[in-house]
N, C-alpha and C positions, 0 to 999 in steps of 0.2 A: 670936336675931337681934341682930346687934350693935350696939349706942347710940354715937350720936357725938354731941358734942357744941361748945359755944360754941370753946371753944379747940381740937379737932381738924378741925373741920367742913372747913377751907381743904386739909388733907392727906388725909384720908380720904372726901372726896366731890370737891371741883376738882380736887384731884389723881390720882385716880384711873384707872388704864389702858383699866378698864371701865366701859360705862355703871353708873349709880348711882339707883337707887328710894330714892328718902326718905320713909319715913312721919313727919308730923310729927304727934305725939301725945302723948298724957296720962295719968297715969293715974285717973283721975277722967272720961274720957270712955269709956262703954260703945259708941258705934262702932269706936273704937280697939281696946277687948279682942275685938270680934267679928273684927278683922280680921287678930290674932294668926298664928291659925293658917292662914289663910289667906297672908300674907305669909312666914311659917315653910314651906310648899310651895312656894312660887316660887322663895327662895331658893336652897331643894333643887333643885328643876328645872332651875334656871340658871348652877348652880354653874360660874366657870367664865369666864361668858359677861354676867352680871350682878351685881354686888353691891346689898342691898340692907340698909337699915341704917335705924335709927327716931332721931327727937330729940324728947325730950322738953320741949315747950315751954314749960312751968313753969319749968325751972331755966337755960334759953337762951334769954335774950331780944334776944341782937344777931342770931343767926341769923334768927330767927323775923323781924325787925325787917326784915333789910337783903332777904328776899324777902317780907314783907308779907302774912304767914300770921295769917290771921283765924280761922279755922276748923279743926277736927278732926275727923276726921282729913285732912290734905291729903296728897297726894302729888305728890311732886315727880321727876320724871325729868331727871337728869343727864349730858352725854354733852360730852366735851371741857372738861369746866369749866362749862359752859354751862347752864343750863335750857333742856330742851325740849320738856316739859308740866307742866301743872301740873292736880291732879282735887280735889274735896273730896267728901268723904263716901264712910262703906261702898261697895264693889263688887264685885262679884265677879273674880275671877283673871281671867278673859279681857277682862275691861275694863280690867285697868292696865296691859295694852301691847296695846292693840288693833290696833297699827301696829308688831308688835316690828320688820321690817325698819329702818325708820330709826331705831330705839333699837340693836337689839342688831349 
């Protein structure tokens, strides 16, 4: 899964054609590694139709800063530039697009 970060963040998530899954994570956060491979099959799934891309919040703190990411792991859904949800904590795949119509 591909890492964006402080200085690409504006091109490869706002600018983006397709909606955009942010995990915002750590490496030092063990919900984060459980949800590895779990976000590595969405990807796949979605290829296409989704991008989905992780920041690690350690070393981006404007990003982390200008959406007010407290926690790990949070996920952020992007569509037009825009956030359009935002989840914290582990979950399983059908819970981070429970609603893929108005995302995808």
């Amino acid at each position: 899964m591909p890492d964006v970060t402080d200085a690409d963040f504006e091109e490869e998530v706002i600018g983006s054609a397709l909606p955009v899954l942010v995990e915002f994570t750590a490496d030092w956060c063990p919900p984060c590694r459980q949800m590895a491979p779990v976000l590595s099959a969405l990807a796949a799934e979605e290829e296409g139709r989704l991008k989905v891309v992780q920041l690690n919040v350690d070393v981006n703190p404007e990003t982390i800063n200008a959406y007010k990411v407290l926690s790990m792991p949070t996920f952020m859904v992007f569509r037009g530039g825009e956030p359009l949800r935002s989840m914290v904590g582990a979950r399983p795949r059908r819970r981070l697009l429970e609603e893929p119509a108005d995302v995808l």
